[in-house]
PDB file as gemmi writes it, atoms N, CA and C in Angstrom:
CRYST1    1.000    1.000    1.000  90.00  90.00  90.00 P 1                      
ATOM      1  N   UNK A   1     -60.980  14.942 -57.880  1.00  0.00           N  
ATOM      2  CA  UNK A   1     -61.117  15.355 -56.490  1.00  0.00           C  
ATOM      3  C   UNK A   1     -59.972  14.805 -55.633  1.00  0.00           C  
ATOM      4  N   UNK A   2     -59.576  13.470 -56.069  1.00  0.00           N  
ATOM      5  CA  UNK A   2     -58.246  12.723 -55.208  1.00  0.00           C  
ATOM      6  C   UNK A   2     -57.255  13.732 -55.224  1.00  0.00           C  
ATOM      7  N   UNK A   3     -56.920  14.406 -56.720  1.00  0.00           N  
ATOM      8  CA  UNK A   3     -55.852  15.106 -56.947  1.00  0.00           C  
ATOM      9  C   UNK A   3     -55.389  16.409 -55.692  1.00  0.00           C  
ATOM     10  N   UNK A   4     -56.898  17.146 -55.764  1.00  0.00           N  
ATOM     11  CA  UNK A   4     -57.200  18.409 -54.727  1.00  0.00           C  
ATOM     12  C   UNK A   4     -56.746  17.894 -53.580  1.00  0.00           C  
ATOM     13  N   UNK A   5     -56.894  16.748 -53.057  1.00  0.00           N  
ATOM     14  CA  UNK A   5     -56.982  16.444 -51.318  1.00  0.00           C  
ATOM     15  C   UNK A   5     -55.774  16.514 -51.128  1.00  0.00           C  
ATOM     16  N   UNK A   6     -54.937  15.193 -52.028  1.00  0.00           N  
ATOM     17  CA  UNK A   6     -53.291  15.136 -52.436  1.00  0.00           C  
ATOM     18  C   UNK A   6     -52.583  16.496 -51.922  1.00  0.00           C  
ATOM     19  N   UNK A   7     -52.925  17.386 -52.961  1.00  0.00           N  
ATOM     20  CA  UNK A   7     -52.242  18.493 -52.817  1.00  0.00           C  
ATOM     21  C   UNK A   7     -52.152  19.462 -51.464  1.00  0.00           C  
ATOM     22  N   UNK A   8     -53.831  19.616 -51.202  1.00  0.00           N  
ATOM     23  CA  UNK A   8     -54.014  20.356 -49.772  1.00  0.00           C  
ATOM     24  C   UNK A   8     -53.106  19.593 -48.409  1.00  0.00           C  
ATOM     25  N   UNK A   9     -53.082  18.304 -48.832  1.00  0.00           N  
ATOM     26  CA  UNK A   9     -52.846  17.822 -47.745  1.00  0.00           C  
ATOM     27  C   UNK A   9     -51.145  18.083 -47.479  1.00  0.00           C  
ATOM     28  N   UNK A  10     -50.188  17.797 -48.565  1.00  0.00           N  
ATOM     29  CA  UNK A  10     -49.173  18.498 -49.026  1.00  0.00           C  
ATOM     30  C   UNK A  10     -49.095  19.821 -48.889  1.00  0.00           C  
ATOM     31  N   UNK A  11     -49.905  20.849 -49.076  1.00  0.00           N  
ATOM     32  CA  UNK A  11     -49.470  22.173 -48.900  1.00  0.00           C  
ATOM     33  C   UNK A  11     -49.549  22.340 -47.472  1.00  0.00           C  
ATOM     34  N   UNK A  12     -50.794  21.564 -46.868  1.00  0.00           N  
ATOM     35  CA  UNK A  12     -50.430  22.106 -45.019  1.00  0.00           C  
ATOM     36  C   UNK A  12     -49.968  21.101 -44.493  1.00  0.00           C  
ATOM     37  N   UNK A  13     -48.850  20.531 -44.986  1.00  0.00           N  
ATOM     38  CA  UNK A  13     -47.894  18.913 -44.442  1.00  0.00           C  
ATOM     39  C   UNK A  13     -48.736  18.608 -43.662  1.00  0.00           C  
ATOM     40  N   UNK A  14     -50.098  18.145 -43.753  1.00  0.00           N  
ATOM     41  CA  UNK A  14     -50.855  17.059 -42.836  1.00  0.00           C  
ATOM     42  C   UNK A  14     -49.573  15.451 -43.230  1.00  0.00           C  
ATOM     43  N   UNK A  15     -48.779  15.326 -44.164  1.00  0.00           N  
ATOM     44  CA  UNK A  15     -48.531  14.525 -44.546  1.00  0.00           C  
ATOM     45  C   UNK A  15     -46.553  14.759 -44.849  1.00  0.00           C  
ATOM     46  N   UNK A  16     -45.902  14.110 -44.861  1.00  0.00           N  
ATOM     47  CA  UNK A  16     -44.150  14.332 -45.289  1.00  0.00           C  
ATOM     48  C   UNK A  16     -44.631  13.899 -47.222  1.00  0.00           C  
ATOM     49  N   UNK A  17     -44.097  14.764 -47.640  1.00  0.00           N  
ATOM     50  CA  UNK A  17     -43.994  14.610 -49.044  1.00  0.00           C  
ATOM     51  C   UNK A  17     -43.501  13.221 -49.607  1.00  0.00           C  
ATOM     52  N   UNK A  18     -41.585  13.064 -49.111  1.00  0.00           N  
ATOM     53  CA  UNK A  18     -40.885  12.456 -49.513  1.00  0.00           C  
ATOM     54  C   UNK A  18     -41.884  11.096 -49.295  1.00  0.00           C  
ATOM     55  N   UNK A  19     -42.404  10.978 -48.158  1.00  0.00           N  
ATOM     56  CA  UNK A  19     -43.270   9.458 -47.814  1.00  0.00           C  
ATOM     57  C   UNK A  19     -43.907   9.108 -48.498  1.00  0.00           C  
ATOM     58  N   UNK A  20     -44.716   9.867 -48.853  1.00  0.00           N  
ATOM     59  CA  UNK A  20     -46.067  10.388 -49.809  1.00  0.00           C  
ATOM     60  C   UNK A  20     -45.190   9.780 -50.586  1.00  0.00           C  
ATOM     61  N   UNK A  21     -44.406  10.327 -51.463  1.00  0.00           N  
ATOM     62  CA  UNK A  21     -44.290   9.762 -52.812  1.00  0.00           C  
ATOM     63  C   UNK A  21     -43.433   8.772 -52.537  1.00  0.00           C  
ATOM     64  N   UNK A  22     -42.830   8.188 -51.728  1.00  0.00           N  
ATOM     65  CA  UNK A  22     -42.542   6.633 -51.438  1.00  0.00           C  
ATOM     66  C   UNK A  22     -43.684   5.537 -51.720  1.00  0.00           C  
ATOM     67  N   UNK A  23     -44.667   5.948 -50.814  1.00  0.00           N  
ATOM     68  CA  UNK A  23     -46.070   4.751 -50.636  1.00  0.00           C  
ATOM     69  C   UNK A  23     -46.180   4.997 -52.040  1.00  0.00           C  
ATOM     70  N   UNK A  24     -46.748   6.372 -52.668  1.00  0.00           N  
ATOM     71  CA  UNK A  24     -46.939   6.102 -54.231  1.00  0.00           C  
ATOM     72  C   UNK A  24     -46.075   5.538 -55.477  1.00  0.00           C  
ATOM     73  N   UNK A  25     -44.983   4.319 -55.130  1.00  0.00           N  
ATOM     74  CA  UNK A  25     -44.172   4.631 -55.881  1.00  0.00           C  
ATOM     75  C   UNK A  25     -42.984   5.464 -57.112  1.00  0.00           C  
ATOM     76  N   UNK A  26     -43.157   6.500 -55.910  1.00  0.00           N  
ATOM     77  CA  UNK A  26     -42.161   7.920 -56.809  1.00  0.00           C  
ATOM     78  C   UNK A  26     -41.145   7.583 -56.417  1.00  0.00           C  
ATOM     79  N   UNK A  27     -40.120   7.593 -56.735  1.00  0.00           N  
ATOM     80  CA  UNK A  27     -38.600   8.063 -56.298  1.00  0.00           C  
ATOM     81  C   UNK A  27     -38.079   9.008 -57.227  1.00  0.00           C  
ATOM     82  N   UNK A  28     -36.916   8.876 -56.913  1.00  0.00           N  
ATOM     83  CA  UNK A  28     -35.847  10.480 -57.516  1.00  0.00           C  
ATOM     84  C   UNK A  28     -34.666   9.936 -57.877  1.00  0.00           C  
ATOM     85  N   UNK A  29     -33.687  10.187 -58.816  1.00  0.00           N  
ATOM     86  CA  UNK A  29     -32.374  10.023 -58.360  1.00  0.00           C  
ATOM     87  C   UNK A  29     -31.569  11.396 -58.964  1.00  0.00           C  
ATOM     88  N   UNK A  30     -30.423  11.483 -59.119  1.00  0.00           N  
ATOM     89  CA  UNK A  30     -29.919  12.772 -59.757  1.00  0.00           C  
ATOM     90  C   UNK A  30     -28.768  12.286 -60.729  1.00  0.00           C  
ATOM     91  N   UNK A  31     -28.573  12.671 -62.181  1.00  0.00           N  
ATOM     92  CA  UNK A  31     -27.695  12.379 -62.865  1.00  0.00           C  
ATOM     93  C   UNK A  31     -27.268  13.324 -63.375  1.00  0.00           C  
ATOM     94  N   UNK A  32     -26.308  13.705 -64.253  1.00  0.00           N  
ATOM     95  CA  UNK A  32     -26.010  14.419 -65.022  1.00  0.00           C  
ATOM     96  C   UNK A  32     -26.508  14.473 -66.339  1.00  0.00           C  
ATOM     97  N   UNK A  33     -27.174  16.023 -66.754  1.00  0.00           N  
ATOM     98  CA  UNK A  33     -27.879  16.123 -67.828  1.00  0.00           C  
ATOM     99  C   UNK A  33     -27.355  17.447 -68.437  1.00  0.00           C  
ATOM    100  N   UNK A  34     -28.061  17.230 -69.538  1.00  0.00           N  
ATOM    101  CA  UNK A  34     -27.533  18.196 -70.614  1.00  0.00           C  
ATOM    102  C   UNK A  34     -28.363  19.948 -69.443  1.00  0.00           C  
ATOM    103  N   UNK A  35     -27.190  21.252 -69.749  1.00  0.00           N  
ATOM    104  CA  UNK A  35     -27.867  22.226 -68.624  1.00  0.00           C  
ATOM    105  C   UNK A  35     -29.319  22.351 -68.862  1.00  0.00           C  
ATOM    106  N   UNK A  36     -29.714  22.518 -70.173  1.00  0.00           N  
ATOM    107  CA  UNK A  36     -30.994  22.892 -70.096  1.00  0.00           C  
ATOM    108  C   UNK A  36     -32.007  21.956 -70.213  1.00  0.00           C  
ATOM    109  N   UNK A  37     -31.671  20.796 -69.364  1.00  0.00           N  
ATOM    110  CA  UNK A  37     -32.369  19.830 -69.037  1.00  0.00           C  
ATOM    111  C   UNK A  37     -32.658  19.956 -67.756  1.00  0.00           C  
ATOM    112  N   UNK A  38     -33.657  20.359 -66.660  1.00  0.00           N  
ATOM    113  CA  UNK A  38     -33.526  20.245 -65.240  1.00  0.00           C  
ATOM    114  C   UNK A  38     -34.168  18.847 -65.072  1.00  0.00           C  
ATOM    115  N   UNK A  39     -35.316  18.369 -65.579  1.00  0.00           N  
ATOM    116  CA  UNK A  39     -35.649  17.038 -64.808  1.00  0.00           C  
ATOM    117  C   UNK A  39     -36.587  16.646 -65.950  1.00  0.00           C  
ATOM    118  N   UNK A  40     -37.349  15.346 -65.504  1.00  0.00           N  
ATOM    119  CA  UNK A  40     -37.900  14.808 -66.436  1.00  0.00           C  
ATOM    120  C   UNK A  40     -38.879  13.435 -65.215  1.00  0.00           C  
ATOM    121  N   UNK A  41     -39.841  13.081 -65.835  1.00  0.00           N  
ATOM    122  CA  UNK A  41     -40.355  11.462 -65.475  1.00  0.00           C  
ATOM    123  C   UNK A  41     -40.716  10.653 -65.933  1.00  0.00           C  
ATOM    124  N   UNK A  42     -40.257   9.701 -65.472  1.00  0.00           N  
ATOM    125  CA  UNK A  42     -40.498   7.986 -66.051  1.00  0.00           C  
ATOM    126  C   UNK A  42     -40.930   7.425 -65.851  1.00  0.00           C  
ATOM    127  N   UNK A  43     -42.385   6.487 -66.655  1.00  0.00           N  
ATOM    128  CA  UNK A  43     -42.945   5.791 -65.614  1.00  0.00           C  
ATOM    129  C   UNK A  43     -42.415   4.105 -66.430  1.00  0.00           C  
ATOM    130  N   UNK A  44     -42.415   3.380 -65.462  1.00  0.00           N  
ATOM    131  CA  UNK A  44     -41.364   2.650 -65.601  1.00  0.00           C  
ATOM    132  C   UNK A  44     -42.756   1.190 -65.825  1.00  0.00           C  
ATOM    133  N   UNK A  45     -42.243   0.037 -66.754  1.00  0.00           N  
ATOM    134  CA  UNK A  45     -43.234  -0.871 -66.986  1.00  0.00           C  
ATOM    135  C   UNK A  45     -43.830  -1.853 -65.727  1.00  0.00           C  
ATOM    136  N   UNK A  46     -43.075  -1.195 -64.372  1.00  0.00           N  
ATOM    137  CA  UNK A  46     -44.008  -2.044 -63.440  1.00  0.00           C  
ATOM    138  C   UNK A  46     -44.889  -0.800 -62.292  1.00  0.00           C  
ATOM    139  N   UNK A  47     -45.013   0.110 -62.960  1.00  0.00           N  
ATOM    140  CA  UNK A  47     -45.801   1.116 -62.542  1.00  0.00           C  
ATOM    141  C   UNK A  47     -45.244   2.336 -61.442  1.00  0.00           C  
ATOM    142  N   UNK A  48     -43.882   1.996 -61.342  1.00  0.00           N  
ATOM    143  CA  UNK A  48     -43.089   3.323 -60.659  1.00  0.00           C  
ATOM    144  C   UNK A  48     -42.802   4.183 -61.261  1.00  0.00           C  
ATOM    145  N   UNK A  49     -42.909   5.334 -61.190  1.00  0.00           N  
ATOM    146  CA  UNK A  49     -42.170   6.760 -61.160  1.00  0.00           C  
ATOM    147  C   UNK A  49     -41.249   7.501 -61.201  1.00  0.00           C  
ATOM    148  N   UNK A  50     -40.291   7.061 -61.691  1.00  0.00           N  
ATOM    149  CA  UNK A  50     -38.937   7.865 -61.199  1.00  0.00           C  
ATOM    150  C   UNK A  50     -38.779   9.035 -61.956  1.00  0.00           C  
ATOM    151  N   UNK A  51     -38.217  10.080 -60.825  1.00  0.00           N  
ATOM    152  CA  UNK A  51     -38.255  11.438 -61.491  1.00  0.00           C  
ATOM    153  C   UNK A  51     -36.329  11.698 -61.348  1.00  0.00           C  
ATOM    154  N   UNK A  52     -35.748  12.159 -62.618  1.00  0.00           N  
ATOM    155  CA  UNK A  52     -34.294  12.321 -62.993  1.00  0.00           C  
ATOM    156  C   UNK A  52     -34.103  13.873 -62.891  1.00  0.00           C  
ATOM    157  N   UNK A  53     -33.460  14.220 -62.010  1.00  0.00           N  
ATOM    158  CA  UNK A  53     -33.148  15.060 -61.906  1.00  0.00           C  
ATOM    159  C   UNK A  53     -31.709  15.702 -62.119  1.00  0.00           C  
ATOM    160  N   UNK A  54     -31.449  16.766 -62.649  1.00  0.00           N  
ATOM    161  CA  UNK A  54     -30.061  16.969 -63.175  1.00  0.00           C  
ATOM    162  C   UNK A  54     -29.212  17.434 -61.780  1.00  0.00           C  
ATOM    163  N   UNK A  55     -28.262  16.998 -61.502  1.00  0.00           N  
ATOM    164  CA  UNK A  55     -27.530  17.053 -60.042  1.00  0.00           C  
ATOM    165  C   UNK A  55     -26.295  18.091 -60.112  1.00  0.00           C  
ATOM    166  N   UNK A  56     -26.631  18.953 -61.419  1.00  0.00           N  
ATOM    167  CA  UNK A  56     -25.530  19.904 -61.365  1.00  0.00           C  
ATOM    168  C   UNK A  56     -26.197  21.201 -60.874  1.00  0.00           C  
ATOM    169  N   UNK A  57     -27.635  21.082 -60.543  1.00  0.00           N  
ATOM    170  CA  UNK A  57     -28.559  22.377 -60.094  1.00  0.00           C  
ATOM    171  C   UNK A  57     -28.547  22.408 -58.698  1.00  0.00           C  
ATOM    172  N   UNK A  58     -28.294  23.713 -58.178  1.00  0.00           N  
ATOM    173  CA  UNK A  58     -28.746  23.529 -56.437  1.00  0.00           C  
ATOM    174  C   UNK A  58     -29.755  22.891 -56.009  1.00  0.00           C  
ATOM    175  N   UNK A  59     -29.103  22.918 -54.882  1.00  0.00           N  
ATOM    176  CA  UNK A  59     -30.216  22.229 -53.716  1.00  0.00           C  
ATOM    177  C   UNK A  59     -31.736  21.941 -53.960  1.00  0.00           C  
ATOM    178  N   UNK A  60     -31.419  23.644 -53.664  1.00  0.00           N  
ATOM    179  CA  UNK A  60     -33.189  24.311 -53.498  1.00  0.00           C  
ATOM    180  C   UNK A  60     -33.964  24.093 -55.174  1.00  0.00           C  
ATOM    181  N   UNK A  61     -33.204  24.055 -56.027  1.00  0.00           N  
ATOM    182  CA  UNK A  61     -33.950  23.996 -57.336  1.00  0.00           C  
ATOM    183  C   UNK A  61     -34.210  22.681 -57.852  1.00  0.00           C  
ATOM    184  N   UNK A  62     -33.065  21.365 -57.483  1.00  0.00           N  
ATOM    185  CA  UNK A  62     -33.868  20.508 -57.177  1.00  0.00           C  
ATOM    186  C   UNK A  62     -34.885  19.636 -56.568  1.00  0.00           C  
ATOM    187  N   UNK A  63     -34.903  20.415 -55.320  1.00  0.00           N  
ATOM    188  CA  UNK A  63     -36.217  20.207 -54.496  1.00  0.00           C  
ATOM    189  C   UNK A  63     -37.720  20.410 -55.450  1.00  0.00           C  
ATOM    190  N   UNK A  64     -37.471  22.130 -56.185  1.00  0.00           N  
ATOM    191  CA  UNK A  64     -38.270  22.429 -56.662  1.00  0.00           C  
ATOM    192  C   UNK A  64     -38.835  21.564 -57.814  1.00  0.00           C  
ATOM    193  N   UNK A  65     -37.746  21.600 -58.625  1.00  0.00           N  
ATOM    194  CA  UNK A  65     -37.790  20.181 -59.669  1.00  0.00           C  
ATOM    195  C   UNK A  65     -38.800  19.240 -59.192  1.00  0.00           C  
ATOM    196  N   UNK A  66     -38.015  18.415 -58.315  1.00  0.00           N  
ATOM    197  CA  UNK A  66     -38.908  17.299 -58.011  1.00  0.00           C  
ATOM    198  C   UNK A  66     -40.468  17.592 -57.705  1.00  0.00           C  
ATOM    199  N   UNK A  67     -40.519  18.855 -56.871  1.00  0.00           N  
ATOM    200  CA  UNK A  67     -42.040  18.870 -56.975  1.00  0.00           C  
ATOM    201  C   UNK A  67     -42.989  19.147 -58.098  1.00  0.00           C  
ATOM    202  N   UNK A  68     -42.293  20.175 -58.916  1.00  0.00           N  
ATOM    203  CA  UNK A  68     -42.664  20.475 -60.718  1.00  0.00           C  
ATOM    204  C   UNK A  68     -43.044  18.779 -61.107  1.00  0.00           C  
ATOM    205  N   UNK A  69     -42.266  18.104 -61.233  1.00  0.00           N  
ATOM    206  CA  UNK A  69     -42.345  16.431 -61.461  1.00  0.00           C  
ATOM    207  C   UNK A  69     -43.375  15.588 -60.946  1.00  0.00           C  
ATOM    208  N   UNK A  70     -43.738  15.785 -59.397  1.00  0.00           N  
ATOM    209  CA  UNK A  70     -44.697  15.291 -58.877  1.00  0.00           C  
ATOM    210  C   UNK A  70     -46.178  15.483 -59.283  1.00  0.00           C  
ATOM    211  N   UNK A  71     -46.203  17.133 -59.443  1.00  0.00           N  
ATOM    212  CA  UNK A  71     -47.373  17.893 -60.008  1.00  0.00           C  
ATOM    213  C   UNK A  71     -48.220  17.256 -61.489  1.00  0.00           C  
ATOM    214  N   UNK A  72     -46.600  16.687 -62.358  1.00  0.00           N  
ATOM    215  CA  UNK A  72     -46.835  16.261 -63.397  1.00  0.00           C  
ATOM    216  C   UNK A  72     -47.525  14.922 -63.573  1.00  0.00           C  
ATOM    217  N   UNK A  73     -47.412  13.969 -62.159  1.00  0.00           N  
ATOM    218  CA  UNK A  73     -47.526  12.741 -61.700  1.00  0.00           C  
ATOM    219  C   UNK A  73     -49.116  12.903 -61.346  1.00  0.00           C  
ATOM    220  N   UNK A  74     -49.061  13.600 -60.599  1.00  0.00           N  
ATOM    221  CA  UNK A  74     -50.362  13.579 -59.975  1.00  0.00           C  
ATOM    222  C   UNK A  74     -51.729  14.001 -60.354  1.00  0.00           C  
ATOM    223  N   UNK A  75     -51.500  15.186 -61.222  1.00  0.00           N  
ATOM    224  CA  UNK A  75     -52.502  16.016 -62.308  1.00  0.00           C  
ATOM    225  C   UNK A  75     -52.341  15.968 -63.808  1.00  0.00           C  
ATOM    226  N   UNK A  76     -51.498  15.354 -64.232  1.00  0.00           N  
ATOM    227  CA  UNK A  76     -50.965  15.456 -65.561  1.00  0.00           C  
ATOM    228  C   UNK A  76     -51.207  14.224 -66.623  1.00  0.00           C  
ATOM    229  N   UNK A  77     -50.159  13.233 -65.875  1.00  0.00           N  
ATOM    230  CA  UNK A  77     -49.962  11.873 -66.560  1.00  0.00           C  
ATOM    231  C   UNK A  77     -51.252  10.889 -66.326  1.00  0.00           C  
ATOM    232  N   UNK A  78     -52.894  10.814 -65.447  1.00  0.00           N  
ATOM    233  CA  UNK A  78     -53.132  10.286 -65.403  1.00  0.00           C  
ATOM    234  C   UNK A  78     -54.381  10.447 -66.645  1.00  0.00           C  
ATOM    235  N   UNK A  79     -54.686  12.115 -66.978  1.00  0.00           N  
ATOM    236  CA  UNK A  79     -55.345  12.710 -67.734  1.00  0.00           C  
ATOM    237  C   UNK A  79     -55.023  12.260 -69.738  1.00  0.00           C  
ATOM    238  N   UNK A  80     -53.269  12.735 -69.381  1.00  0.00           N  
ATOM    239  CA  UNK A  80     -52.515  12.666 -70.758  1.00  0.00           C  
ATOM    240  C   UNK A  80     -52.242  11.741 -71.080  1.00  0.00           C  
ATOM    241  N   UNK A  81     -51.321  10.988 -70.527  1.00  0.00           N  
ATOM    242  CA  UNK A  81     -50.155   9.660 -70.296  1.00  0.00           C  
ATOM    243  C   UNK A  81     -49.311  10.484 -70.543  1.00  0.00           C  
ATOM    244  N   UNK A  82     -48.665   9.409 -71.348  1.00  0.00           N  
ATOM    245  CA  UNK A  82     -46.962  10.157 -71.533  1.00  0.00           C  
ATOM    246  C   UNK A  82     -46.713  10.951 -72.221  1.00  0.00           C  
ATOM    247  N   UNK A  83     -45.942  12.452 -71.886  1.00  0.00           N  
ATOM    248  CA  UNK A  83     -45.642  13.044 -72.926  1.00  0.00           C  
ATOM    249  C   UNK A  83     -44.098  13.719 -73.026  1.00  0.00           C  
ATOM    250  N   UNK A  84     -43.821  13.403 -74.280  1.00  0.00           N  
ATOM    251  CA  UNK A  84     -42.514  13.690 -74.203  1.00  0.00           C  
ATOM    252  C   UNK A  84     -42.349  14.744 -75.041  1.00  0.00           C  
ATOM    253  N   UNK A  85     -41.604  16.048 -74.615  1.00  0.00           N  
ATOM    254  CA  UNK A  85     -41.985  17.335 -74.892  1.00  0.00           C  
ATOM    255  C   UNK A  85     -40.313  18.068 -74.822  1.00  0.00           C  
ATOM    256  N   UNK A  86     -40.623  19.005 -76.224  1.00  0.00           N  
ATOM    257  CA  UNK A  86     -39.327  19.718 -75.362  1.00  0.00           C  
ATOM    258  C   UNK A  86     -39.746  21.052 -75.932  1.00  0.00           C  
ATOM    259  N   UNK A  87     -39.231  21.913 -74.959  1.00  0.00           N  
ATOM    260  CA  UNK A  87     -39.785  23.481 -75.176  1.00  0.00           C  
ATOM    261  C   UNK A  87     -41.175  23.929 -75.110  1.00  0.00           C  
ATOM    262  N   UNK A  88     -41.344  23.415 -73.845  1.00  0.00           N  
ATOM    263  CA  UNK A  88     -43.166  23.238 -73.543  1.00  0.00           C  
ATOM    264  C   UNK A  88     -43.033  24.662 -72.487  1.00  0.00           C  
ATOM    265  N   UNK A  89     -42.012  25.288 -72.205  1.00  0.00           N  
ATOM    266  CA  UNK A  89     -42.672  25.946 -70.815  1.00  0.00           C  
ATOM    267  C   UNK A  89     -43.924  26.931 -70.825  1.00  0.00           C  
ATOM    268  N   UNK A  90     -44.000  27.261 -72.016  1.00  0.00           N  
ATOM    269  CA  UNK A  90     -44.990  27.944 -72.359  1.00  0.00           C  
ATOM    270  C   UNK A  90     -46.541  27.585 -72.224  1.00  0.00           C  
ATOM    271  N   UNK A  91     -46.604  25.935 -72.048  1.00  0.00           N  
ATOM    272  CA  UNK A  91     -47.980  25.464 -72.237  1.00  0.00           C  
ATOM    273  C   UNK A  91     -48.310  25.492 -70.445  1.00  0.00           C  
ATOM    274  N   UNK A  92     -49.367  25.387 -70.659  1.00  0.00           N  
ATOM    275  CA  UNK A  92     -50.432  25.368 -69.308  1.00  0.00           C  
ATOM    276  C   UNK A  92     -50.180  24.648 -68.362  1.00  0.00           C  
ATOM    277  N   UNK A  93     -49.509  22.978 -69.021  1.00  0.00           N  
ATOM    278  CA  UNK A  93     -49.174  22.173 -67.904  1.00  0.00           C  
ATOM    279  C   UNK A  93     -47.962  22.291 -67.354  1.00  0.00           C  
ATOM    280  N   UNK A  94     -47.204  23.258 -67.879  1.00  0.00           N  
ATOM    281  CA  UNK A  94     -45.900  23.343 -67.616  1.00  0.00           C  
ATOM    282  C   UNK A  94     -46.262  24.822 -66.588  1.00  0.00           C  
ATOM    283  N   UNK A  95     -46.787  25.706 -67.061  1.00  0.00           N  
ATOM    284  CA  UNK A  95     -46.906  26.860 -66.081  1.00  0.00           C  
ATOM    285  C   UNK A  95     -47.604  26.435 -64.779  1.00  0.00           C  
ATOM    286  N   UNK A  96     -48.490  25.320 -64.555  1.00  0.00           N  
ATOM    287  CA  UNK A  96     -49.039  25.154 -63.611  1.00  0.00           C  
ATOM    288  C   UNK A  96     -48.373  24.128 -62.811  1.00  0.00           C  
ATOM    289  N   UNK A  97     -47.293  23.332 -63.142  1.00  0.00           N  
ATOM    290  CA  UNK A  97     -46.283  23.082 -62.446  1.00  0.00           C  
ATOM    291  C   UNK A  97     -45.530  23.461 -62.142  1.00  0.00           C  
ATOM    292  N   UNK A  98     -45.132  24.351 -62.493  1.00  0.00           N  
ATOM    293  CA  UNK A  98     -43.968  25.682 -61.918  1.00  0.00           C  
ATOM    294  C   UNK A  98     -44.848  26.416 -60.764  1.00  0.00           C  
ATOM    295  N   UNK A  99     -45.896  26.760 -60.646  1.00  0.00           N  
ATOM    296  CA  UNK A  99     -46.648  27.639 -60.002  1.00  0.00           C  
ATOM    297  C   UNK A  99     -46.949  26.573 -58.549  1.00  0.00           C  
ATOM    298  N   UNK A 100     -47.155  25.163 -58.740  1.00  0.00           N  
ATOM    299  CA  UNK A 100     -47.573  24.437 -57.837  1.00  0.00           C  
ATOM    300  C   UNK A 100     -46.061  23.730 -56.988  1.00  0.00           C  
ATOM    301  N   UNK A 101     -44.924  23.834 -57.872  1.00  0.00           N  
ATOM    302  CA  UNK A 101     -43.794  23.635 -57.405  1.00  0.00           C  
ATOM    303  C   UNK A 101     -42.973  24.958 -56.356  1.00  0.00           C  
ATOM    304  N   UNK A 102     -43.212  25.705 -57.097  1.00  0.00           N  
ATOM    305  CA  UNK A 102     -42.701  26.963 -56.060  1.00  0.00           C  
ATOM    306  C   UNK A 102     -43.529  27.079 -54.978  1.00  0.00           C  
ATOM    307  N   UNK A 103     -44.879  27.410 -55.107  1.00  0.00           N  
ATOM    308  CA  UNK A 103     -45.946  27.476 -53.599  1.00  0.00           C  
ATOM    309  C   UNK A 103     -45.658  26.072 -52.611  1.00  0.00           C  
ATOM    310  N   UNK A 104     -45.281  24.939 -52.995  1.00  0.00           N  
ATOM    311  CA  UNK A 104     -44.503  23.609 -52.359  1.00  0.00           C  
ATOM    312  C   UNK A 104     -43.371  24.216 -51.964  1.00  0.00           C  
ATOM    313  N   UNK A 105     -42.582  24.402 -52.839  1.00  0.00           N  
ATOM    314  CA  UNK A 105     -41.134  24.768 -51.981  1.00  0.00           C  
ATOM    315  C   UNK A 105     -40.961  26.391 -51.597  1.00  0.00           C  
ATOM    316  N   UNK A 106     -41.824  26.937 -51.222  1.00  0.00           N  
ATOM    317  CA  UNK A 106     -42.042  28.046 -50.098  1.00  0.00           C  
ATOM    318  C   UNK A 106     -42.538  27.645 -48.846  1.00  0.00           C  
ATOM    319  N   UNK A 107     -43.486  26.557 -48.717  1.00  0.00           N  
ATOM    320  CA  UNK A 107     -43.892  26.066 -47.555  1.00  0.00           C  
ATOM    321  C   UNK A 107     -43.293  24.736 -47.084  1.00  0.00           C  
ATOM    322  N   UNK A 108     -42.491  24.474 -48.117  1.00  0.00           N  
ATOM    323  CA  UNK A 108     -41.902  22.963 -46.981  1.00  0.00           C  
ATOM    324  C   UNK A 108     -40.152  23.909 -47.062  1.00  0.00           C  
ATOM    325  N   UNK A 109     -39.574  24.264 -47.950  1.00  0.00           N  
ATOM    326  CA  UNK A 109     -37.737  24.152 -47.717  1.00  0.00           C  
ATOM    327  C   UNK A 109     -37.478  26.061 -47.124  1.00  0.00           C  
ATOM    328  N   UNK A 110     -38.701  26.619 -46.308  1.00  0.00           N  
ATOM    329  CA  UNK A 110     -38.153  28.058 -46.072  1.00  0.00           C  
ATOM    330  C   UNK A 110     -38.313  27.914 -44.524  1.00  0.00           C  
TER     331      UNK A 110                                                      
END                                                                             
């Protein structure tokens, strides 16, 4: 139920995202990655978040990224833990972060 509120509250910015995932220990940074790498997250051994994002992608698609990432943070990793995956887009948790990342970045970056 935490997850639902999270999100609503995010989709009608009762709340700034970037903050949001400050207080929650998320951050971001951008490196250079292999192309068909867009992003990835880490949760790090003192309980932060960092989400890597590849910095050779626009703007707008790393915005999106990061929220795909968050989605993964918030509904994903507390269910799964860690999973390290490659060529997942096909699975459920990956379509439903794409789906929850774009409806995010239609209502916060348009």
């Amino acid at each position: 139920m935490r997850d639902k509120k999270i999100r609503t509250a995010l989709q009608r910015t009762y709340i700034n995202y970037q903050e949001w995932a400050r207080e929650n220990n998320i951050f971001h940074t951008f490196l250079p990655l292999n192309p068909e790498v867009y992003g990835f997250v880490y949760l790090s051994s003192t309980q932060k978040y960092f989400v890597i994002i590849n910095d050779s992608l626009t703007s707008e698609l790393q915005k999106e990224v990061f929220l795909h990432e968050v989605e993964h943070i918030v509904c994903d990793m507390p269910n799964l833990g860690y999973i390290i995956g490659l060529d997942m887009q096909h699975c459920s948790i990956e379509k439903n972060a794409n789906r929850f990342a774009r409806l995010m970045a239609a209502n916060f970056f348009t």
